[in-house]
Z-matrix of the N, CA and C atoms (Angstrom, degrees):
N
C 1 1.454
C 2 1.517 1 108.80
N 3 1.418 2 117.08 1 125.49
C 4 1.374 3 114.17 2 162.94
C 5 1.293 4 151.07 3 -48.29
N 6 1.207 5 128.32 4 119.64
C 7 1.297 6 118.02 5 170.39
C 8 1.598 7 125.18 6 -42.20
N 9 1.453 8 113.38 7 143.87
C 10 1.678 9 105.85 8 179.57
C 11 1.844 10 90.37 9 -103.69
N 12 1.128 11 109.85 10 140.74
C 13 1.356 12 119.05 11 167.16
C 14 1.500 13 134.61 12 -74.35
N 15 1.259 14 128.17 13 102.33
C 16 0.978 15 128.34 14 -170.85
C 17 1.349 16 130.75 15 -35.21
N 18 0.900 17 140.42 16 145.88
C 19 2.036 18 131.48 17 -147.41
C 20 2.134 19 71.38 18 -123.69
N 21 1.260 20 67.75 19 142.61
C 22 1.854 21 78.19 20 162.61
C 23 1.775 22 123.41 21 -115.05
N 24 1.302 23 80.79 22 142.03
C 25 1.656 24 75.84 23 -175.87
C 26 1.204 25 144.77 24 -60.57
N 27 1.370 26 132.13 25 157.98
C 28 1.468 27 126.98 26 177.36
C 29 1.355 28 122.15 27 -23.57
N 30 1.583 29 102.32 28 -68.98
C 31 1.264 30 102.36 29 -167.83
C 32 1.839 31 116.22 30 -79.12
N 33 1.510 32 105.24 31 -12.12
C 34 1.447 33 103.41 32 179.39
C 35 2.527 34 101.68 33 -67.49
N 36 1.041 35 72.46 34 -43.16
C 37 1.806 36 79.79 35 -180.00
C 38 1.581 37 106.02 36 -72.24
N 39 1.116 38 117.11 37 -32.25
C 40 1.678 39 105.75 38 163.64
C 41 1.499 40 112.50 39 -52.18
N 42 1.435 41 98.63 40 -57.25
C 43 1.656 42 102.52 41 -162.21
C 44 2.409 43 98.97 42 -71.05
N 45 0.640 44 87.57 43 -22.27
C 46 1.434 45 71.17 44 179.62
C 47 1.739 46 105.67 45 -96.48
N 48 1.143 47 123.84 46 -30.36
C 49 1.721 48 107.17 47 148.99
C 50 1.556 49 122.87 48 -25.00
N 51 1.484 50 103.33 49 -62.66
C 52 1.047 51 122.59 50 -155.80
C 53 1.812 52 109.51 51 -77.67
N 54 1.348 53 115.97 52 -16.63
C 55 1.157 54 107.97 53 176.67
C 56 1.320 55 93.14 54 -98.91
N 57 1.439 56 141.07 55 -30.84
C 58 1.267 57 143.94 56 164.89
C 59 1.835 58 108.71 57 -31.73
N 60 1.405 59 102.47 58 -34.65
C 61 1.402 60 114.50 59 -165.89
C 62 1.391 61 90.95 60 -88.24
N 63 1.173 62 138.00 61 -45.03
C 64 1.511 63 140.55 62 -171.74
C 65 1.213 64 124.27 63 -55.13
N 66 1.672 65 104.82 64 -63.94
C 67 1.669 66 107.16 65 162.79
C 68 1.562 67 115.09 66 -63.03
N 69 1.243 68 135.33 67 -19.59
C 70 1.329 69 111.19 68 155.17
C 71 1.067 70 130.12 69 -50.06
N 72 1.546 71 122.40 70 -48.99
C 73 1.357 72 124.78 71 -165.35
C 74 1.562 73 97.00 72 -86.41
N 75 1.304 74 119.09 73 -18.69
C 76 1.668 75 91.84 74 171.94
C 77 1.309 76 112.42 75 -82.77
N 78 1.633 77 131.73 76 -21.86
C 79 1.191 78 111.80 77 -177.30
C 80 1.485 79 102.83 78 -74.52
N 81 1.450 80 126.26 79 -38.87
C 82 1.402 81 109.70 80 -168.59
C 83 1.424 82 97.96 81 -84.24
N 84 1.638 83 138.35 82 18.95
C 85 1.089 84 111.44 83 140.58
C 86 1.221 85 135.72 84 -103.79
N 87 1.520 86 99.75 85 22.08
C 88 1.612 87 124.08 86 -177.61
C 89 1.735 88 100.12 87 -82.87
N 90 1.202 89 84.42 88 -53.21
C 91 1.941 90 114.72 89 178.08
C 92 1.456 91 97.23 90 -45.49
N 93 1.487 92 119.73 91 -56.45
C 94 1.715 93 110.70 92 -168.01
C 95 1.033 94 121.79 93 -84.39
N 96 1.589 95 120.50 94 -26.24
C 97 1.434 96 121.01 95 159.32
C 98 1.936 97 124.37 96 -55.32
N 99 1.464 98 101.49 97 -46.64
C 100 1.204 99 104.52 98 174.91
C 101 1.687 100 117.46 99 -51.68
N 102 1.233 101 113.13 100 -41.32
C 103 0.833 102 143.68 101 -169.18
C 104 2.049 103 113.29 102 -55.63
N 105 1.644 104 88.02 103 -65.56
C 106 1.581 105 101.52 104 169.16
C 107 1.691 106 102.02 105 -70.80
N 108 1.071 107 115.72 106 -12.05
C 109 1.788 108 103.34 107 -176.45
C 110 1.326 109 99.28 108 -83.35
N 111 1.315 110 125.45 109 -41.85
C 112 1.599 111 120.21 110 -164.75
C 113 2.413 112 97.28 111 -82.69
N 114 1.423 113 98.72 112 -33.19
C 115 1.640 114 80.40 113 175.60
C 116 1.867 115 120.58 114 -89.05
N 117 1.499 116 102.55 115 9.10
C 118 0.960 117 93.83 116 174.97
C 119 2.210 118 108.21 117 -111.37
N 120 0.875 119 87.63 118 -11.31
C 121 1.948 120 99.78 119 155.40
C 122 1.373 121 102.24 120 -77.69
N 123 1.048 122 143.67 121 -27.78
C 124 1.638 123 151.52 122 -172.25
C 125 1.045 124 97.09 123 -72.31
N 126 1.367 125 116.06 124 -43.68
C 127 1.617 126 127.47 125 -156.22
C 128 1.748 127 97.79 126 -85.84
N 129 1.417 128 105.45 127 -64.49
C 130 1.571 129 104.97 128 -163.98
C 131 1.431 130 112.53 129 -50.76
N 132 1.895 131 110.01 130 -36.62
C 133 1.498 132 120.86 131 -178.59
C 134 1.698 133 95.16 132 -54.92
N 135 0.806 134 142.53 133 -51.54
C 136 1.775 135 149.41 134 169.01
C 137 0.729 136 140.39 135 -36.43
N 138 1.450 137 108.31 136 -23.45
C 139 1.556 138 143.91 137 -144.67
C 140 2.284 139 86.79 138 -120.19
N 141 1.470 140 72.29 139 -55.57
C 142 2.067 141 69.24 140 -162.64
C 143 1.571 142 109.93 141 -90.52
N 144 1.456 143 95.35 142 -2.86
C 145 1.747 144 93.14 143 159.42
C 146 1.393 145 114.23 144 -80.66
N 147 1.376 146 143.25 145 -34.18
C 148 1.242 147 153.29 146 -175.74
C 149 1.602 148 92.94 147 -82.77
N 150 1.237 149 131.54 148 -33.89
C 151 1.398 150 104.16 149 -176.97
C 152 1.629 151 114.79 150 -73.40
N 153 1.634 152 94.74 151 -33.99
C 154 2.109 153 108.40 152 179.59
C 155 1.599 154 91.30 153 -52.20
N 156 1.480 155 115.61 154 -58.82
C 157 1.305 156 113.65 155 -171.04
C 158 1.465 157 114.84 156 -37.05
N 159 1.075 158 134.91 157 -61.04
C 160 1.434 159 170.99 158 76.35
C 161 1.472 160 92.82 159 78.35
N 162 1.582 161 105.00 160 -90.12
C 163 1.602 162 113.60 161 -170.39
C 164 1.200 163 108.99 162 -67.67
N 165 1.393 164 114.09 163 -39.17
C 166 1.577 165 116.88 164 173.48
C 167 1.821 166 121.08 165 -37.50
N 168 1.557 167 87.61 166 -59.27
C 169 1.790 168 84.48 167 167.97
C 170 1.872 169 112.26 168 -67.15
N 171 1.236 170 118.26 169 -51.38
C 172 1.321 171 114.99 170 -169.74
C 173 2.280 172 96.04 171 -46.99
N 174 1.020 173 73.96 172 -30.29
C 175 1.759 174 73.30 173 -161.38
C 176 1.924 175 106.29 174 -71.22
N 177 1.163 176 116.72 175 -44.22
C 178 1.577 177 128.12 176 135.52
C 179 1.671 178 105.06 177 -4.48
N 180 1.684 179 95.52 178 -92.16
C 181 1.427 180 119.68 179 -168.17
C 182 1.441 181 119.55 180 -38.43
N 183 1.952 182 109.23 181 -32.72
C 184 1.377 183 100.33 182 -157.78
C 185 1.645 184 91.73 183 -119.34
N 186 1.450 185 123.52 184 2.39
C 187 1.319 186 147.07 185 142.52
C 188 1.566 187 115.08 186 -32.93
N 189 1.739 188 101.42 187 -66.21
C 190 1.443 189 99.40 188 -177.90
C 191 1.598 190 147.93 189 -69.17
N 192 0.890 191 93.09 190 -18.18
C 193 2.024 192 90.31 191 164.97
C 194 1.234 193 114.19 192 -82.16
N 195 1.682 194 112.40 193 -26.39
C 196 1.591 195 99.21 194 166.24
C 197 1.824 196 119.46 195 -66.10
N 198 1.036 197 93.23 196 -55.90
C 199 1.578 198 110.21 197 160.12
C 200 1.817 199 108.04 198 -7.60
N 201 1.606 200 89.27 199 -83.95
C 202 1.360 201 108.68 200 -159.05
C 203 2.002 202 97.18 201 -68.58
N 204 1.454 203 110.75 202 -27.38
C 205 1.600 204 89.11 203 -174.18
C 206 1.646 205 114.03 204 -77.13
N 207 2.023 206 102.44 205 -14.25
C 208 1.630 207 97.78 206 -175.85
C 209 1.839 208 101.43 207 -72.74
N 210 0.947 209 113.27 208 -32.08
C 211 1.654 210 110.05 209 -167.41
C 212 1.480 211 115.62 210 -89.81
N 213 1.491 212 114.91 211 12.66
C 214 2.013 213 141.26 212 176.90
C 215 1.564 214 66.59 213 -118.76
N 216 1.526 215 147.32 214 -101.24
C 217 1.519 216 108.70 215 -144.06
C 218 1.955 217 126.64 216 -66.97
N 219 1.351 218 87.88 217 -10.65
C 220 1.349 219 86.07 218 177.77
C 221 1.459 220 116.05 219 -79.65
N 222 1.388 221 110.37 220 -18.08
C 223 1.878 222 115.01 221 172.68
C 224 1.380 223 91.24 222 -74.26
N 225 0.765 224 127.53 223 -62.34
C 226 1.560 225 144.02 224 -146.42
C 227 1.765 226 104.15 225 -44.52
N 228 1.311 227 112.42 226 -36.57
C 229 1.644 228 138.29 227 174.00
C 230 1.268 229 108.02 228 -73.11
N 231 1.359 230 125.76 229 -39.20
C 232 1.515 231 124.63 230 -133.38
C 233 2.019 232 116.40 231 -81.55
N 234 1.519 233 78.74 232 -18.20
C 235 1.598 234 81.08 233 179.59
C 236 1.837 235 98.25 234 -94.16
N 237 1.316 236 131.44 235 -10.29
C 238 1.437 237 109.03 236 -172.86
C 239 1.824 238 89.26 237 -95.81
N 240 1.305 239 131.74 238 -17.78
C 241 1.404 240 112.02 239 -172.26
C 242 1.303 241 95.30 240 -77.97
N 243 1.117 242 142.07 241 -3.06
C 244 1.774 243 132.90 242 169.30
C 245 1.652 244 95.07 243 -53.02
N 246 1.358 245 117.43 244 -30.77
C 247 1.393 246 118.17 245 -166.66
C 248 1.792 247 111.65 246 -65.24
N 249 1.540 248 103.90 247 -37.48
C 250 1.806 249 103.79 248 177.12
C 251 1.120 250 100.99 249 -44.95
N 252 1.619 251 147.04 250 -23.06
C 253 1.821 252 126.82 251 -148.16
C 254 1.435 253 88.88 252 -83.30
N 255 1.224 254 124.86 253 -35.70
C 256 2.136 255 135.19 254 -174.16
C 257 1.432 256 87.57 255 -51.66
N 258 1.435 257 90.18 256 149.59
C 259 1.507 258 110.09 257 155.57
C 260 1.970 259 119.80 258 -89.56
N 261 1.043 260 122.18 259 -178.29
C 262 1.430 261 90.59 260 -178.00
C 263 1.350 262 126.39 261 -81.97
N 264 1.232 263 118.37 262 -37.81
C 265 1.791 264 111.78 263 150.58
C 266 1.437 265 125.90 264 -39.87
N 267 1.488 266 115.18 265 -42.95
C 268 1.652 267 115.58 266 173.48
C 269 1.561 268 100.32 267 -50.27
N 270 1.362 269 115.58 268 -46.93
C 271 1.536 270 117.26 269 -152.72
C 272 1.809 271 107.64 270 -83.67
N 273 1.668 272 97.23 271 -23.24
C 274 1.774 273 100.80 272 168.90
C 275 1.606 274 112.22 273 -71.95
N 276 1.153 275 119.67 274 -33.29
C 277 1.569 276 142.96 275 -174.58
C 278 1.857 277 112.56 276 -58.28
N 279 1.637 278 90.59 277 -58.10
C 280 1.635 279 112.88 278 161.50
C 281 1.485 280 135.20 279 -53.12
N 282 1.611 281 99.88 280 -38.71
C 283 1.415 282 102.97 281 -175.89
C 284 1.809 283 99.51 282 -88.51
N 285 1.312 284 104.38 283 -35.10
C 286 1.484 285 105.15 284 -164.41
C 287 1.784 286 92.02 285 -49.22
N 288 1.260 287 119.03 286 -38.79
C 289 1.035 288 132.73 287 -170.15
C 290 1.806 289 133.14 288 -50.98
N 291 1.935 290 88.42 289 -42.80
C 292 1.232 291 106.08 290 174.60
C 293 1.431 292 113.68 291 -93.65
N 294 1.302 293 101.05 292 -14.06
C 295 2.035 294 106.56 293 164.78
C 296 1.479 295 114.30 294 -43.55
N 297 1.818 296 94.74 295 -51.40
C 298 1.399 297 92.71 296 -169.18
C 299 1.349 298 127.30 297 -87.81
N 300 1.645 299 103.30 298 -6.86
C 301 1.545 300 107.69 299 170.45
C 302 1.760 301 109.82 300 -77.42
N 303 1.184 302 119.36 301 0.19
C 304 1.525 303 127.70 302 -170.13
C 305 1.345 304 105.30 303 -116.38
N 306 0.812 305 121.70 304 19.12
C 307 1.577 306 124.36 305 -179.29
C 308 1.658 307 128.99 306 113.07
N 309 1.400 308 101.91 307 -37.18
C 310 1.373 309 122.61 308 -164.07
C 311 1.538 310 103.15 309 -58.00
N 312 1.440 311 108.52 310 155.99
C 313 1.687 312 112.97 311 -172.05
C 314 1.546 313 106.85 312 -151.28
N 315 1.131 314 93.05 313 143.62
C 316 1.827 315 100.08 314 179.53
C 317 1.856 316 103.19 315 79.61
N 318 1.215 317 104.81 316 34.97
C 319 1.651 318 103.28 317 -165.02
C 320 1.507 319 95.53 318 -87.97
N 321 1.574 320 112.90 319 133.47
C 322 1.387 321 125.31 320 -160.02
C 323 1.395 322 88.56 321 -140.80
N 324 1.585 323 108.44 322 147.48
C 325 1.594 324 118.61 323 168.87
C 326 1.433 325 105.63 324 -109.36
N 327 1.831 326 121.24 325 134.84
C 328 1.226 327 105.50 326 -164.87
C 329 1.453 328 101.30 327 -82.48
N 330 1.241 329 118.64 328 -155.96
C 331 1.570 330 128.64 329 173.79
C 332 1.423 331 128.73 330 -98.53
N 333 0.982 332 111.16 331 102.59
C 334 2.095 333 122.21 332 -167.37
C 335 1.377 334 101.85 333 4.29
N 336 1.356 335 113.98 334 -68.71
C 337 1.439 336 94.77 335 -139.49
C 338 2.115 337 94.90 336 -118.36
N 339 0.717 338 126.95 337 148.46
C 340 1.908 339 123.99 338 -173.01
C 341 1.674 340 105.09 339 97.19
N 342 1.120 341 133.57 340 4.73
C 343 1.530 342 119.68 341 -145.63
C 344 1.609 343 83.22 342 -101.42
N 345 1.281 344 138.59 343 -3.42
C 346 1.256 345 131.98 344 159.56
C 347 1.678 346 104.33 345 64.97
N 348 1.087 347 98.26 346 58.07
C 349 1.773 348 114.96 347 168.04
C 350 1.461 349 125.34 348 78.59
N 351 1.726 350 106.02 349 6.77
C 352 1.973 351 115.20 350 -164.48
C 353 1.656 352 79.82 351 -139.89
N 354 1.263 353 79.00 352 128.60
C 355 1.831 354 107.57 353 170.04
C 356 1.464 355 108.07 354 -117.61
N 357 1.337 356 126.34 355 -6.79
C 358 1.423 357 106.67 356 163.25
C 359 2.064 358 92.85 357 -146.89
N 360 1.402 359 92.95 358 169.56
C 361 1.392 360 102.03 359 178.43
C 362 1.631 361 111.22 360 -146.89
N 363 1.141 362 113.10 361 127.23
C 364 1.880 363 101.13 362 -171.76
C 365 2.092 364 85.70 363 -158.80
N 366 1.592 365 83.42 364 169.40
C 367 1.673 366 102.69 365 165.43
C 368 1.278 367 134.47 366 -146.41
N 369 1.474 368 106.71 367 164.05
C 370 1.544 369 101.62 368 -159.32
C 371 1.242 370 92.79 369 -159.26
N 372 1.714 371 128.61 370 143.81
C 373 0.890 372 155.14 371 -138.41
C 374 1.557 373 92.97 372 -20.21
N 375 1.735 374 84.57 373 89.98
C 376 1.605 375 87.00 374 150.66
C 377 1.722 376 110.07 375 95.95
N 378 1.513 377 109.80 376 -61.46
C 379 1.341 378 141.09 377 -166.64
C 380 1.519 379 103.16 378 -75.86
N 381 1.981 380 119.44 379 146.06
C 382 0.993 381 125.03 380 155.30
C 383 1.139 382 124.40 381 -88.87
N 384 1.478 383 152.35 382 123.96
C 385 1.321 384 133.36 383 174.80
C 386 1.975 385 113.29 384 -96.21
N 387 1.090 386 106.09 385 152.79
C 388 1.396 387 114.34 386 163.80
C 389 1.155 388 116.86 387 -110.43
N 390 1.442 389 139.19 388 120.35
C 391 1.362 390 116.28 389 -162.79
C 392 1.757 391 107.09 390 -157.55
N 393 1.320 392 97.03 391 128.76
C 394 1.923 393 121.47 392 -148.76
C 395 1.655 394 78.63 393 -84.60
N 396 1.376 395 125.08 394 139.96
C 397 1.799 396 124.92 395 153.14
C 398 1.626 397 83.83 396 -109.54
N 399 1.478 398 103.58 397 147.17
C 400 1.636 399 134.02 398 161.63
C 401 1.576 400 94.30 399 -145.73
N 402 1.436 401 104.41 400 117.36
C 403 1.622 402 139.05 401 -176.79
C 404 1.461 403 96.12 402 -135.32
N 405 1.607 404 95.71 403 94.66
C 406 1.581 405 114.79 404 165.08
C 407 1.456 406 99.67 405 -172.96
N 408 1.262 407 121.62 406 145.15
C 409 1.530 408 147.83 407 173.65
C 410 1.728 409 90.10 408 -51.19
N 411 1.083 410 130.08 409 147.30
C 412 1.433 411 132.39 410 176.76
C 413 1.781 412 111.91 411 105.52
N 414 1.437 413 99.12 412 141.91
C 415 1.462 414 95.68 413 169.39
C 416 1.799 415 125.18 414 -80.23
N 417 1.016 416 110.08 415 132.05
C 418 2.073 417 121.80 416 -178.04
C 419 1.512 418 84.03 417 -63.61
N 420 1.466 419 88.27 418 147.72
C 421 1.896 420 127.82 419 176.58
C 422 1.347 421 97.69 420 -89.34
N 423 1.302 422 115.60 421 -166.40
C 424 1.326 423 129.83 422 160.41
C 425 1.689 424 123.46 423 -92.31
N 426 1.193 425 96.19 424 1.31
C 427 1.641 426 104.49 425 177.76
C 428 1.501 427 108.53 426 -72.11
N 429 1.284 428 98.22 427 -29.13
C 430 1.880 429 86.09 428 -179.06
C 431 1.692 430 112.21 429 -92.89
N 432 1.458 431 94.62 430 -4.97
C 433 1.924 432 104.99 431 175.71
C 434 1.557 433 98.01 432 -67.43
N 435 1.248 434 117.66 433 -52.43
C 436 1.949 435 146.13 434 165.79
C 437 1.224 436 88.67 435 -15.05
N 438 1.896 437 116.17 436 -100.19
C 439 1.205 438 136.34 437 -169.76
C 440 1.549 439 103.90 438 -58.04
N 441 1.469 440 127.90 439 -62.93
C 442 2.239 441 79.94 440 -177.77
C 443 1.322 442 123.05 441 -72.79
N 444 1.492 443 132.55 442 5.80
C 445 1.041 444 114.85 443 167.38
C 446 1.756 445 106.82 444 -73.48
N 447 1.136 446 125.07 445 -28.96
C 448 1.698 447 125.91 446 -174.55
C 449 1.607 448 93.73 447 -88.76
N 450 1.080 449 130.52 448 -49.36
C 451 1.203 450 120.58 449 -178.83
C 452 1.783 451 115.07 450 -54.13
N 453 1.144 452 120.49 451 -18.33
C 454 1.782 453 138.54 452 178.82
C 455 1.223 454 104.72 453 -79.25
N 456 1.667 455 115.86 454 -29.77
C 457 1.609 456 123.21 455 -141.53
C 458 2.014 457 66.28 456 -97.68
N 459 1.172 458 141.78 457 -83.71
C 460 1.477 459 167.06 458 -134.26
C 461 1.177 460 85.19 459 -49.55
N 462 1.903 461 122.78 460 -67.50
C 463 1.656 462 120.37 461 -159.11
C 464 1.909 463 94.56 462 -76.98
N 465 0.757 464 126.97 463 8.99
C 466 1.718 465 106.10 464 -162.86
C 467 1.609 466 117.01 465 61.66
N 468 1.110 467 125.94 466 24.88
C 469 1.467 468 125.15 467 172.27
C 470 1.584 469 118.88 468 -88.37
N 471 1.489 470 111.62 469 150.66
C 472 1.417 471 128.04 470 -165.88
C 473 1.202 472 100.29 471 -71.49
N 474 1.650 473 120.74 472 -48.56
C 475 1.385 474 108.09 473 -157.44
C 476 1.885 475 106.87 474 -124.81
N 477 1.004 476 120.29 475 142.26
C 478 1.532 477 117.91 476 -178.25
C 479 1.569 478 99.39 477 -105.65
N 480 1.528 479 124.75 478 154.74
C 481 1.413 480 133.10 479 173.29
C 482 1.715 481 119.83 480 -157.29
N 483 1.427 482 117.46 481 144.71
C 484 1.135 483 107.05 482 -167.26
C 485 1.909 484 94.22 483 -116.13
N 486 1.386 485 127.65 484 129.54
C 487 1.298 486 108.24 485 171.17
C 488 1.530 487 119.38 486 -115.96
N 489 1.191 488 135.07 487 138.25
C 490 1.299 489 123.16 488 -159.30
C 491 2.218 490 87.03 489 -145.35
N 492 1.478 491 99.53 490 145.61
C 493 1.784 492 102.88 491 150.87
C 494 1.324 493 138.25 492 -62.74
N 495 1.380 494 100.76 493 2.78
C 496 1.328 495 112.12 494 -146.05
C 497 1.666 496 101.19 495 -122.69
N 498 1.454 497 101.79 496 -137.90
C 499 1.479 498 104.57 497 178.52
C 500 1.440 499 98.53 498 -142.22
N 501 1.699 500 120.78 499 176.37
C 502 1.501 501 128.75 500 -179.78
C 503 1.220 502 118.85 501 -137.91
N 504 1.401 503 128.43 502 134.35
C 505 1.057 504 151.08 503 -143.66
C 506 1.409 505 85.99 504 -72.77
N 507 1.522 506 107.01 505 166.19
C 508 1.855 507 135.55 506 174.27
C 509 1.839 508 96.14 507 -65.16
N 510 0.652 509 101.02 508 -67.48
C 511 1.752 510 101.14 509 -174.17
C 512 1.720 511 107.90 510 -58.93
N 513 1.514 512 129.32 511 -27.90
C 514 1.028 513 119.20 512 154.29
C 515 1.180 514 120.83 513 -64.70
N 516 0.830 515 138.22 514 -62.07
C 517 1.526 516 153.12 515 -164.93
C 518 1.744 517 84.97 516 -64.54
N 519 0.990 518 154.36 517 -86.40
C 520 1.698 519 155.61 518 -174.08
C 521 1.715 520 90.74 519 -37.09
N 522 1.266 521 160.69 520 -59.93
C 523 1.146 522 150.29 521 -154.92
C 524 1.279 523 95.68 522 -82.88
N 525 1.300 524 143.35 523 -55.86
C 526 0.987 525 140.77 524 -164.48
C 527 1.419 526 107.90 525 -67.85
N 528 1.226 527 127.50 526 -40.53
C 529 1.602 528 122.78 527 154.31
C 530 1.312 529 128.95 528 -25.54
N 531 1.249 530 82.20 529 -62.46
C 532 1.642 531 102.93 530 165.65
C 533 0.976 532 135.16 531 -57.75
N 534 1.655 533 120.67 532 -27.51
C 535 1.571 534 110.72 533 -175.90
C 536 1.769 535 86.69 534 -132.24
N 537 1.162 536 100.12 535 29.44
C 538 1.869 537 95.14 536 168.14
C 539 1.785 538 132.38 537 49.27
N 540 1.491 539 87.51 538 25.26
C 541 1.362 540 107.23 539 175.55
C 542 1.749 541 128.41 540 -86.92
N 543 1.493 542 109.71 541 107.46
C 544 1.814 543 89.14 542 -173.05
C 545 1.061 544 135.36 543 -67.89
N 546 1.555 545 132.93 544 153.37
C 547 1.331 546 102.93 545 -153.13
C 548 1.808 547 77.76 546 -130.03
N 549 1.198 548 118.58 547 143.28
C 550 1.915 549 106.74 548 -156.49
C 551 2.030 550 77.39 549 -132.44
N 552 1.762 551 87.09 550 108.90
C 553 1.525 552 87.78 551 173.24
C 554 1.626 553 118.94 552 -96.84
N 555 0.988 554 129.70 553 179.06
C 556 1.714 555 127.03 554 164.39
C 557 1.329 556 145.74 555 -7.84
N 558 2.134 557 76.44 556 -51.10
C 559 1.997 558 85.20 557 178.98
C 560 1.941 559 97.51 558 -74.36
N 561 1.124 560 116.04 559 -31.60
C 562 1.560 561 135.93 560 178.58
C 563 1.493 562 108.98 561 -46.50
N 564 0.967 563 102.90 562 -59.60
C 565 1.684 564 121.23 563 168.74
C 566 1.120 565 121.30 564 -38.88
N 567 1.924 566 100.04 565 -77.76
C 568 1.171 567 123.14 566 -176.34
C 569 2.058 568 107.89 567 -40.03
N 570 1.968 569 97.91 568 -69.07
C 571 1.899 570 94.95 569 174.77
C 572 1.586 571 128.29 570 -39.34
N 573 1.626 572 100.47 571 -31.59
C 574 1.505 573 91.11 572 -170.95
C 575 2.303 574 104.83 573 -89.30
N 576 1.204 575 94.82 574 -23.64
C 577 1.308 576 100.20 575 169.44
C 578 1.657 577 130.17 576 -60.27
N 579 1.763 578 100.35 577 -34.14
C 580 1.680 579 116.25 578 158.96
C 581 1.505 580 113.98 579 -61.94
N 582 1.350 581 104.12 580 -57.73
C 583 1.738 582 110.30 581 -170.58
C 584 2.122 583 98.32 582 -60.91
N 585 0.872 584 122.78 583 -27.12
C 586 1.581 585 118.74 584 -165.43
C 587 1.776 586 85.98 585 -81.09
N 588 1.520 587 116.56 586 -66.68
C 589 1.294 588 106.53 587 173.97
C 590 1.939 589 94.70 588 126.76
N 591 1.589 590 104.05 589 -33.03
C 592 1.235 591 106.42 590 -146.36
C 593 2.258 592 95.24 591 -84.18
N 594 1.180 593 100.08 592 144.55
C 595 1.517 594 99.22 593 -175.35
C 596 1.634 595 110.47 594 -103.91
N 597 1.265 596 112.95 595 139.95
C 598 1.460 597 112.78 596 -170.18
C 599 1.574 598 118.33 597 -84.58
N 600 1.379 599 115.43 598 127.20
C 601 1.532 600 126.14 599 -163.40
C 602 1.057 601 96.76 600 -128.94
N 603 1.696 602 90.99 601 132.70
C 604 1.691 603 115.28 602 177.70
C 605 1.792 604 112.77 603 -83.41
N 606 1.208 605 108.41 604 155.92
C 607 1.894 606 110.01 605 -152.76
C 608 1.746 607 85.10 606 -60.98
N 609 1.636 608 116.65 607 -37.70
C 610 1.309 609 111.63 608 -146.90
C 611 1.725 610 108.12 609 -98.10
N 612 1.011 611 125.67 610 19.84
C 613 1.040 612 153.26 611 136.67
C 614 1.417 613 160.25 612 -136.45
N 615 1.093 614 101.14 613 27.60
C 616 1.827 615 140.64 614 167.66
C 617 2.121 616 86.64 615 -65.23
């Protein structure tokens, strides 16, 4: 004869519903948490790509006037460093040259070696100049502010000048204040080298 199977009670079938009901909602709230964790990493990755984006342009933005003023001083040079290929007589020869396409008159190159710190001598309204060329990559000291001011003092000339491709140091530029000597840098060069027209050629490739 068969066994009859025991019926279970109310409350035993409540309580296992009810945990039946429990682990559901924790797995599907396992499910929704996981869920918001991976779209909210979706999100932040979104978030901090648009901000890189972000600084990247701001960094662009506040990039560009520096930008644009290094490559206005770097034009600004570009036609007197054609002048480094001269040797330094080529480059006394050249300028004497562009003196006179700029106005300058009576423009004379002195003689290598005795000329007591002035390699060229010319005038202009009125005025004598004495005037030192240094043609080399590097910025001039005040030593050559020194020598054309004595070299100005030697010929009897009105005005002393130092001309270089380049640029001049703080202590040049402060002496020369001081003793009223011009000091004619690159961009200086470069304008009067446009207005003459004429381009400077080295002996060994002329």
């Amino acid at each position: 004869m068969a066994k009859r199977k025991k019926r279970r009670s109310l409350p035993a079938a409540l309580a296992d519903a009810l945990l039946t009901l429990i682990d559901a909602l924790c797995e599907g709230a396992a499910s929704l948490f996981a869920l918001l964790g991976r779209a909210l990493l979706a999100l932040l990755r979104l978030i901090g790509r648009g901000l890189l984006a972000l600084l990247r342009l701001l960094a662009r933005a506040l990039a560009w006037p520096f930008a644009r003023l290094a490559r206005r001083l770097g034009r600004k040079n570009r036609r007197a460093s054609q002048c480094l290929r001269l040797t330094g007589p080529e480059f006394e020869a050249y300028f004497a040259l562009v003196l006179a396409d700029n106005g300058f008159r009576d423009v004379a190159v002195t003689k290598g070696s005795g000329d007591q710190g002035v390699d060229i001598l010319a005038t202009r309204n009125g005025k004598r100049y004495a005037i030192q060329c240094k043609n080399y990559d590097g910025v001039v000291g005040n030593f050559a502010v020194q020598e054309a001011y004595a070299g100005a003092e030697y010929y009897g000339c009105d005005e002393a000048a130092v001309v270089c491709p380049g640029e001049f140091t703080r202590a040049a530029r402060e002496l020369a204040a001081s003793t009223g000597v011009h000091l004619w840098d690159g961009a200086w060069l470069s304008r009067m080298m446009k207005r003459s027209g004429r381009r400077p050629r080295h002996r060994e490739s002329a």
